[in-house]
VOGUVEX-134283 format. One record per residue (C-alpha): x negated, z, y negated. Coordinates in steps of 0.5 Angstrom, whole numbers, plus 500, padded with zeros to 3 digits. Layout:
N
XZY ...
//
This chain:
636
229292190 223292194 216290191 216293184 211294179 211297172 206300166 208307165 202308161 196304157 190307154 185303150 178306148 173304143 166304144 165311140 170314145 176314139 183312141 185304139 191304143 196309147 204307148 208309154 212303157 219304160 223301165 227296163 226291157 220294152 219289146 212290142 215287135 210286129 208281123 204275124 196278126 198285127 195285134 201283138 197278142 192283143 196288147 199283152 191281153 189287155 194288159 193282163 186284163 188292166 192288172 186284174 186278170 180274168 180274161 174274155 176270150 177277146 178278138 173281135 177288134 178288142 171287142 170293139 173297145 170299151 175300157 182300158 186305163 193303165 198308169 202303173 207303179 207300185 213300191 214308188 207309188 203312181 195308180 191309174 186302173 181302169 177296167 171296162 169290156 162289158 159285152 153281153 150275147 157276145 161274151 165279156 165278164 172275166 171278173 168285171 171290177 176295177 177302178 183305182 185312181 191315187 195319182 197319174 193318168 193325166 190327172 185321173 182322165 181330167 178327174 171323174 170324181 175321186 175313182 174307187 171301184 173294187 170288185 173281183 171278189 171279197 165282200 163283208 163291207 169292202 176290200 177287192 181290188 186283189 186286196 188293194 193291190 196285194 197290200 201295195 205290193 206287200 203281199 200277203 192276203 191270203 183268205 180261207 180254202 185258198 182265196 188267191 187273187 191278182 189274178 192267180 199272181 199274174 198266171 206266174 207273171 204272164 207267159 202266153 200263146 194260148 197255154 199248153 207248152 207242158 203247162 208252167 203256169 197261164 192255163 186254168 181249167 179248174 185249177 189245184 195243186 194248193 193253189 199253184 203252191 200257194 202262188 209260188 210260196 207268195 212270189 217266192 218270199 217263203 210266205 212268211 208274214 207271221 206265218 201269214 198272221 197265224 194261219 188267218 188268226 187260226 181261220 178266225 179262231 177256228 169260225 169264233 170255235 165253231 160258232 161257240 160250239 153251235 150255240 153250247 150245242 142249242 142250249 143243250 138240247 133245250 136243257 137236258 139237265 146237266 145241273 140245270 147249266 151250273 149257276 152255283 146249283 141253281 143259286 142254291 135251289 133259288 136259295 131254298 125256294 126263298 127259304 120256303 117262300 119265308 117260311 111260308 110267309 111267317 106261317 101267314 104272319 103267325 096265323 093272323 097274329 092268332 085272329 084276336 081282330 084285325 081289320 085294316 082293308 084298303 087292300 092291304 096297303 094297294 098290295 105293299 104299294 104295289 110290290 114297293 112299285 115293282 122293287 122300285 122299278 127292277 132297281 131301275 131295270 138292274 141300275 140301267 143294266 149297270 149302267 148299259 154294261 159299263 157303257 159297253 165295257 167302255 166303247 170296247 175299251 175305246 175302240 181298241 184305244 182307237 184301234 192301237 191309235 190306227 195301228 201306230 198312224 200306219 206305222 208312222 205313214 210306213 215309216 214316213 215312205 221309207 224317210 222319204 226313199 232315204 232322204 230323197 237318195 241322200 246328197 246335198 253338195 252345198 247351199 243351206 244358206 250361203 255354203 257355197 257348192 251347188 253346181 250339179 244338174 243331170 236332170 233327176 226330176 228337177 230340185 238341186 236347190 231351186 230348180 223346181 220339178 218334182 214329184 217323187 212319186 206323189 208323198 209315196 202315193 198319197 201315204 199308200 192311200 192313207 194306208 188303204 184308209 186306215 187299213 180299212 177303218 182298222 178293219 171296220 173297228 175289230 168287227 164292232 168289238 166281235 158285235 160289242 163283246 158278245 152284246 156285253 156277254 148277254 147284258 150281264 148275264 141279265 143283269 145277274 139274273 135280274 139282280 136275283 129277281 130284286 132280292 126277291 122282290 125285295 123281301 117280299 117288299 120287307 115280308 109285306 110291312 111285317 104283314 098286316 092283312 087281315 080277312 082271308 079265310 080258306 087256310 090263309 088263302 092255300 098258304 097265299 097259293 103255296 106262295 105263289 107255286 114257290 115264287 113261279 118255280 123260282 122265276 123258271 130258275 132264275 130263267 134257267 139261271 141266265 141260260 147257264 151263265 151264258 153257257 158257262 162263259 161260252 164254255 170257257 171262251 171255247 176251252 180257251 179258243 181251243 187252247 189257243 188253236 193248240 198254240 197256234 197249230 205248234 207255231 205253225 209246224 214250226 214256222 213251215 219247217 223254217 219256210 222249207 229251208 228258206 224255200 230251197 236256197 231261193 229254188 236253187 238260184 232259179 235253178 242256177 239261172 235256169 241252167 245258164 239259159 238251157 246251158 247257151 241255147 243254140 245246139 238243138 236239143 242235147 239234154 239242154 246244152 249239156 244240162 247240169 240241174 233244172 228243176 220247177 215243180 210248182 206243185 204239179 205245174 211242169 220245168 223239168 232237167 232230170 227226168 219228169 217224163 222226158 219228152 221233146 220237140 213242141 219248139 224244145 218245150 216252149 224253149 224249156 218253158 220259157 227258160 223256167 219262166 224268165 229265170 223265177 223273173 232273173 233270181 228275183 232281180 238278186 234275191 231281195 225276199 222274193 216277193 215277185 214284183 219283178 215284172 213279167 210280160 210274155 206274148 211270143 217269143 217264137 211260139 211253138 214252131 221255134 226257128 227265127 235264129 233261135 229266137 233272136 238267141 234266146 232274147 240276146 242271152 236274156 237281155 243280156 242277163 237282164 241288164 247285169 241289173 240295174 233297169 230301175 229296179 224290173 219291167 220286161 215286156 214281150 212281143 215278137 216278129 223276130 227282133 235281132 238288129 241290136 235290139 231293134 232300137 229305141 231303148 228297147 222297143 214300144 211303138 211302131 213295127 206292127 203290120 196287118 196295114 197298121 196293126 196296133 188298135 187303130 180305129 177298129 
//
């Protein structure tokens, strides 16, 4: 069973360093019991606060802690999560950062060096620690509007006290429908990865749209003449301005030719020298933009090279954890060396060869932090192609423009050898004026030039954006109608669990036992039967909530595409005024249901003060019986 998470292992510290809290949690059903005010809520809270919960509504024990640490597992890899309680005036920060540390608990207390802190929120330059962890659980990140976090997961995985009975999900006063919605797609497994893929293509495309829109709009409005954004125009009022400029200077070449004497001045050579200096200097401004531009075409063509390189190692370390889960469940009945039978031991954590212990957790973790790197460098690598490719739009788009400016310099270097100065006299001086008008309208062109070979290349990246939006927004309409019927196969196995538990609750509320439907309105937060408006007792509400609750948790125990983590952890099951035999009913049929699984594959925690005697061992059980004498912080 695929997307699994679990607690093997919570600490909770006090502010001077002292021990308030230290359980192991097993696989299976893990039942916290305790009387009324021993401290069982406060667990669940700091467990939801561990995976990334936002929460800082502590008791004034809890607030005597300083830091939970908590090893979990996730698809086979081992984490250690640290989370502070930082007070200030009082009050905790909800959205305090999270430390991950690769590798078991243990070895992460000894180990101050090698944590990583991740924040609640995105950033530019590093990952959340929602990121982290969704990755890990191979849930998608989804960004934009709808930004959901680890702690929106844990709204469907956390069934609290604290939350209105008619509330499906953990309470959250600005709340949205798209939100909850999105939630459950996700958890359902109905969010497709390439459905995924696309709606966070279009979001990118939709910003490099916008941007591209933004910059054609500046340079519109600098440049009004619609012929003054087309280069072959300009090229050609370029061309004619030369042609005067030549006719110009064959007037200036004839009228000295008229003058009988020609006097060679110092002058005449200062100037070709120096119009051969400028050819030669814009020669080297064009072959060093060649050169610029060919180096830029060829670090892009290097990092996408890199980038493809990073994609393939990523698969290749995917690849290697699913060898290992095959190769690790494959048997070995004979000696490689000698072919004689190997004697079975009962110990799985001990080699069948050697008799060694093993780790099986350790290559699955260490490759699921290589993945985090490579995720990250691939990441880093796109961003500089964005930064790369626009440099290289406006290196040629110069480079054209200077290419221009050397022919022109250039046949004023060849118009120069051909004209030999002479004395200047009044006329000679008003054609050398002419020139010069001519030449100034040219470098504006030529200005203007530029401007329209980068509006000209945006024009086309925003025609072929929009295209691409189009293609986008088609894949997605259909991709969704596929979601849809998928959507409903999944909701109807809820509902069939559901059903089961409304149907052997004990004879309390008629609509339940005699329930033939059940249905789960993600979108507007409420478990109904049959009619949305039907209203119960506050003990026949909790009952109907938590019914919905643990059968999304039971249908993801047979539907391998659910992306719910097959987790849950709920705070009470005698909320709500429900009677002590009710209760003890209800946790019978659910562990009951439960264990039709196997317990490798899903963690149930929940707290009670009604636990039935069957249960009451310790298969099941987490700790002591908590009392108001022996609560569950110590040290408080």
């Amino acid at each position: 069973m695929h997307n699994n998470l679990f607690i093997n292992r919570m600490i909770v510290f006090t502010r001077d360093g002292k021990i308030a809290y230290d359980e192991n949690f097993h696989k299976g059903i893990n039942i916290i019991r305790g009387n009324n005010s021993s401290g069982k809520s406060t667990i669940t809270h700091f467990i939801f606060y561990v995976l990334g919960g936002a929460f800082n509504d502590w008791v004034k024990e809890a607030k005597k802690c300083s830091q939970v640490i908590a090893e979990i597992e996730i698809n086979g890899a081992t984490l250690t999560l640290k989370r502070e309680i930082n007070l200030k005036d009082g009050k905790a920060n909800r959205t305090e950062g999270l430390y991950i540390y690769w590798g078991e608990i243990d070895t992460a207390m000894a180990d101050s060096q090698n944590w990583q802190k991740f924040n609640f929120s995105l950033s530019q330059s590093k990952k959340s620690y929602s990121n982290v962890l969704f990755e890990n659980l191979d849930i998608p990140i989804v960004k934009g509007e709808n930004n959901i976090t680890m702690h929106q997961i844990l709204r469907l995985l956390y069934v609290d006290q604290d939350s209105p009975t008619n509330s499906l999900f953990y309470y959250e006063e600005f709340d949205t429908t798209l939100t909850r919605e999105t939630v459950a797609d996700l958890l359902l497994g109905v969010y497709n990865q390439e459905l995924y893929d696309k709606k966070q293509r279009k979001v990118d495309a939709d910003k490099e749209l916008d941007d591209t829109k933004r910059e054609i709009k500046v340079i519109k409005r600098f440049i009004q003449n619609p012929y003054d954004l087309i280069p072959s125009s300009l090229t050609e009022r370029i061309g004619a301005k030369e042609k005067e400029i030549i006719e110009i200077e064959n007037s200036i070449i004839e009228f000295k030719d008229a003058v009988k004497k020609v006097r060679y001045t110092k002058k005449t050579q200062l100037e070709f020298e120096k119009l051969n200096q400028e050819a030669i200097i814009q020669r080297q401004l064009v072959a060093n933009l060649e050169r610029n531009i060919k180096s830029f075409r060829y670090e892009i063509e290097d990092t996408e090279y890199f980038i493809e390189a990073l994609k393939n190692k990523l698969k290749a370390v995917n690849k290697s954890i699913l060898t290992r889960d095959l190769l690790g469940n494959f048997p070995i009945e004979n000696c490689p060396e000698c072919l004689s039978p190997i004697k079975p031991i009962e110990d799985s954590k001990v080699c069948k060869l050697c008799k060694t212990d093993i780790d099986d957790s350790f290559g699955i973790t260490q490759a699921r932090k290589i993945e985090q790197e490579i995720d990250f460098q691939i990441r880093e690598s796109k961003n500089l192609i964005v930064i790369k490719k626009r440099q290289l739009l406006d290196r040629e788009a110069e480079l054209d423009s200077n290419k221009l400016k050397l022919f022109h310099i250039q046949q004023q270097v060849n118009s120069s050898i051909k004209d030999v100065k002479t004395v200047r006299e009044e006329k000679l001086d008003q054609l050398y004026t002419d020139k010069g008008f001519v030449e100034g309208e040219i470098a504006q062109l030529r200005t203007l030039y530029e401007n329209a070979e980068i509006y000209q290349k945006l024009i086309k990246t925003q025609s072929d954006l929009e295209q691409e939006i189009s293609t986008l927004n088609f894949s997605i309409r259909a991709l969704t109608a596929a979601q849809d019927i998928l959507k409903a196969s999944t909701k109807k196995t809820i509902e069939q669990e559901g059903v089961y538990l409304l149907n052997n609750d004990l004879k309390r509320q008629e609509d339940f036992y005699e329930a033939k439907e059940f249905h789960i309105d993600f979108r507007n937060n409420i478990a109904y039967i049959s009619d949305k408006d039907a209203k119960y007792s506050a003990s026949s509400s909790f009952y109907l909530k938590i019914a919905a609750r643990f059968s999304i948790f039971l249908a993801s125990l047979s539907i391998p595409k659910m992306r719910y983590p097959r987790f849950i952890f709920c705070d009470n099951m005698e909320d709500k005024g429900i009677e002590k035999i009710r209760a003890e009913n209800f946790q019978r049929i659910l562990v009951e249901e439960a264990e039709k699984f196997e317990s490798d594959d899903f963690q149930m925690i929940y707290t009670t003060s009604f636990i039935p005697d069957e249960l009451n061992i310790d298969k099941y059980t987490v700790g002591e019986f908590y009392t108001e004498s022996n609560p569950s912080l110590k040290h408080v």
